[in-house]
C-alpha positions in Angstrom: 23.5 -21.2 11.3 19.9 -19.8 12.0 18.6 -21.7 15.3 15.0 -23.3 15.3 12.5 -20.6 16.7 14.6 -17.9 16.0 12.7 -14.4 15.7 12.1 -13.7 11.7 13.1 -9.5 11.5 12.3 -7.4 8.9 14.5 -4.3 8.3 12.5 -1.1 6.9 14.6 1.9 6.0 14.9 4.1 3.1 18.4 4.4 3.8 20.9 1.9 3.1 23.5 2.4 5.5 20.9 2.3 8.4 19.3 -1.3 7.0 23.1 -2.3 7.1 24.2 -1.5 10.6 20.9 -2.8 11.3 21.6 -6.1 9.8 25.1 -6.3 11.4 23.2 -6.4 14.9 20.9 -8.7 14.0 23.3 -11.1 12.1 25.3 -10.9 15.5 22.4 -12.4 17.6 21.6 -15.8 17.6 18.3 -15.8 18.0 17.0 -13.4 15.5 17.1 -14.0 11.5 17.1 -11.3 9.3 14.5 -12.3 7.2 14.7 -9.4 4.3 15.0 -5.6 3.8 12.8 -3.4 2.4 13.6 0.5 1.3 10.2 2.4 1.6 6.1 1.4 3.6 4.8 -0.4 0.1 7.6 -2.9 -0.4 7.3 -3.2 3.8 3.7 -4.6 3.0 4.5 -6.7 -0.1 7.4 -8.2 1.8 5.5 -9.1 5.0 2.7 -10.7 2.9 5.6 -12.8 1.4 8.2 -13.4 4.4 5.7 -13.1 7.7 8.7 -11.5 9.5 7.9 -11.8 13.8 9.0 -8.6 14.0 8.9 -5.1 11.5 11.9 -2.9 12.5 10.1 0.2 10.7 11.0 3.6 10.2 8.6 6.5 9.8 9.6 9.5 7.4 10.0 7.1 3.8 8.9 7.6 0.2 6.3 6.0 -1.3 4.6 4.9 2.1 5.4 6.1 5.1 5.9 4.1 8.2 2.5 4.7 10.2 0.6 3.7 7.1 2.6 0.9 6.3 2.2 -0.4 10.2 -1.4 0.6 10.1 -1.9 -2.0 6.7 0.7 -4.6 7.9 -1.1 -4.8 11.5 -4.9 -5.2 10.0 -3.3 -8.0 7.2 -1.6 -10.2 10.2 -2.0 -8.7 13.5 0.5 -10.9 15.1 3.1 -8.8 13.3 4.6 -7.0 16.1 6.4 -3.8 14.5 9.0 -1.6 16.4 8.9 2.1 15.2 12.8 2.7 14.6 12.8 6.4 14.0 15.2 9.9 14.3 11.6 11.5 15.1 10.2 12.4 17.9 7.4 14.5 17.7 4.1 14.0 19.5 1.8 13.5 16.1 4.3 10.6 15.0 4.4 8.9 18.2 0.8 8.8 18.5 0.2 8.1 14.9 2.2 5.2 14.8 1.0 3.6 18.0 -2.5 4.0 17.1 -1.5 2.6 13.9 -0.8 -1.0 15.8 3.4 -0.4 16.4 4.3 -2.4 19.9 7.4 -0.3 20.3 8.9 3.4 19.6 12.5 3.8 19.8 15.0 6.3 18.2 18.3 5.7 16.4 19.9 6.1 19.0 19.5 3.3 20.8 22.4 1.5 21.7 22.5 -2.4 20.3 21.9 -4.3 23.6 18.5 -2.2 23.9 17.3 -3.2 20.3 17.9 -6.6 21.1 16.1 -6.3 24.3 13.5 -4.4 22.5 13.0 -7.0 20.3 12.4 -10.0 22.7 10.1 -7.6 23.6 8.0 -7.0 21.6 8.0 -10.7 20.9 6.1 -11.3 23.5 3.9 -8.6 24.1 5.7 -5.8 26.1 6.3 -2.8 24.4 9.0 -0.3 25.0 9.2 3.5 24.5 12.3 5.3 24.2 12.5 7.8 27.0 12.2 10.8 24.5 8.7 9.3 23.0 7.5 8.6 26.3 8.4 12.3 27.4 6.4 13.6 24.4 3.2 11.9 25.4 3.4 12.6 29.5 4.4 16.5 28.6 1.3 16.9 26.6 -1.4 14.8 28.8 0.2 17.3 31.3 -0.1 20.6 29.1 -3.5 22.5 28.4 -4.8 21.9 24.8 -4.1 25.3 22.8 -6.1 27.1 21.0 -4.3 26.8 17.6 -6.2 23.2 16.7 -3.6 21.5 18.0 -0.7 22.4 16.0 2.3 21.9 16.1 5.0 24.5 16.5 7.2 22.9 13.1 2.9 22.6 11.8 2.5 26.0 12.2 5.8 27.2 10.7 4.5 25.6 7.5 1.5 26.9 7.9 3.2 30.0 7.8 4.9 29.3 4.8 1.8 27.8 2.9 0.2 31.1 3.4 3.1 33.0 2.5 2.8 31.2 -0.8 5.4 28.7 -1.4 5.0 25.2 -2.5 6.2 22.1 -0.5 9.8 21.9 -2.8 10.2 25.5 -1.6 9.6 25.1 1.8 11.6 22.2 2.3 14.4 23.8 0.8 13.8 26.2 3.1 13.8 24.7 6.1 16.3 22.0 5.2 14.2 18.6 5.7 13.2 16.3 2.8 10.0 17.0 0.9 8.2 13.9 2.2 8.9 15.2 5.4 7.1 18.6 4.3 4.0 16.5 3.0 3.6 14.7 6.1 3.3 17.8 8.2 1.0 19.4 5.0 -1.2 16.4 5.6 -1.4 16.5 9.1 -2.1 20.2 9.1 -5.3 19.7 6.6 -6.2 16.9 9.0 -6.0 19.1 12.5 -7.7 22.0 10.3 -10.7 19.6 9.0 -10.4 21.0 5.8 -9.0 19.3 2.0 -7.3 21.6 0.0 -3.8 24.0 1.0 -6.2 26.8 -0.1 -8.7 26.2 2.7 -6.3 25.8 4.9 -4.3 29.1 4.1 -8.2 30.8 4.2 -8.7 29.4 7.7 -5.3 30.5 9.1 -6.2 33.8 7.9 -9.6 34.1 9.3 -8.4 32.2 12.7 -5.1 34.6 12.8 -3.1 31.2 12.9 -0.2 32.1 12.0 1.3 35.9 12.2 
């Protein structure tokens, strides 16, 4: 039975096997209630409106929504929220993004199930946590000079590269073996870095910039 003052989780996670390890921690704690699941950043939203979870375990790369913009709505609706970034990701622009976006905490999957826990208590009450890879990320590039390719990424401008070559984001997912909503999120941030709208732009730019070789 669920004890009085228990932490109210929510569980985000396009994948169900994930939510369901997930759950088998939580369920295991006697503290923490899991409150409800949700598969992708819209139902995240609708479900927080609804349940008012404590805490948002929320992962990044999803359909629909995505994780940072699902954490940036939940956070301006009820900014008491206090939403952990579960993620396999660990690149600079998502870590960033997502703590910007109001996240308390940014841990990978591979977290063992005492430092969840932990992590969660956490964030409860105000201390965020980075995972040691997210916080390496962030020292590495206050540490590195800024380059002279706006910013991009070397993954960025690997699709950049393949934008200009031509192919579409089905294509260059396929070819670099990652989900297409992974491929739009990069796309996306690569119009952003490149302050431009449109994939034709931004192929004209990394032409006239010699971006990309």
């Amino acid at each position: 039975m669920t004890q009085p003052g228990s932490i109210r989780v929510l569980l985000v996670d396009d994948h169900t096997v994930v939510r369901s390890g997930l759950a088998a921690v939580l369920m295991s704690v006697d503290d923490m209630e899991l409150v409800g699941e949700a598969g992708n950043g819209e139902e995240a939203v609708r479900m927080s409106e609804r349940l008012r979870p404590d805490v948002v375990l929320m992962d990044i790369l999803m359909p629909v929504m995505d994780g940072v913009a699902a954490t940036k709505a939940i956070i301006e609706r009820w900014p008491q929220t206090r939403i952990i970034i579960l993620t396999s990701f660990k690149e600079k622009e998502l870590v960033e993004g997502a703590l910007k976006a109001g996240a308390m905490s940014y841990l990978l999957k591979n977290v063992s199930a005492e430092e969840l826990v932990t992590a969660i208590r956490s964030a409860v009450a105000g201390q965020p946590r980075l995972s040691p890879e997210a916080a390496q990320v962030l020292i590495e590039d206050v540490r590195s000079p800024k380059s002279k390719t706006y910013d991009l990424t070397k993954r960025e401008l690997e699709i950049l590269k393949l934008m200009v070559d031509g192919l579409l984001n089905n294509e260059i997912a396929k070819k670099l073996v990652v989900s297409q909503s992974t491929v739009k999120f990069h796309v996306s941030n690569i119009l952003s870095k490149l302050g431009v709208t449109t994939r034709t732009e931004a192929v004209a730019l990394a032409l006239k910039q010699k971006l990309v070789k």
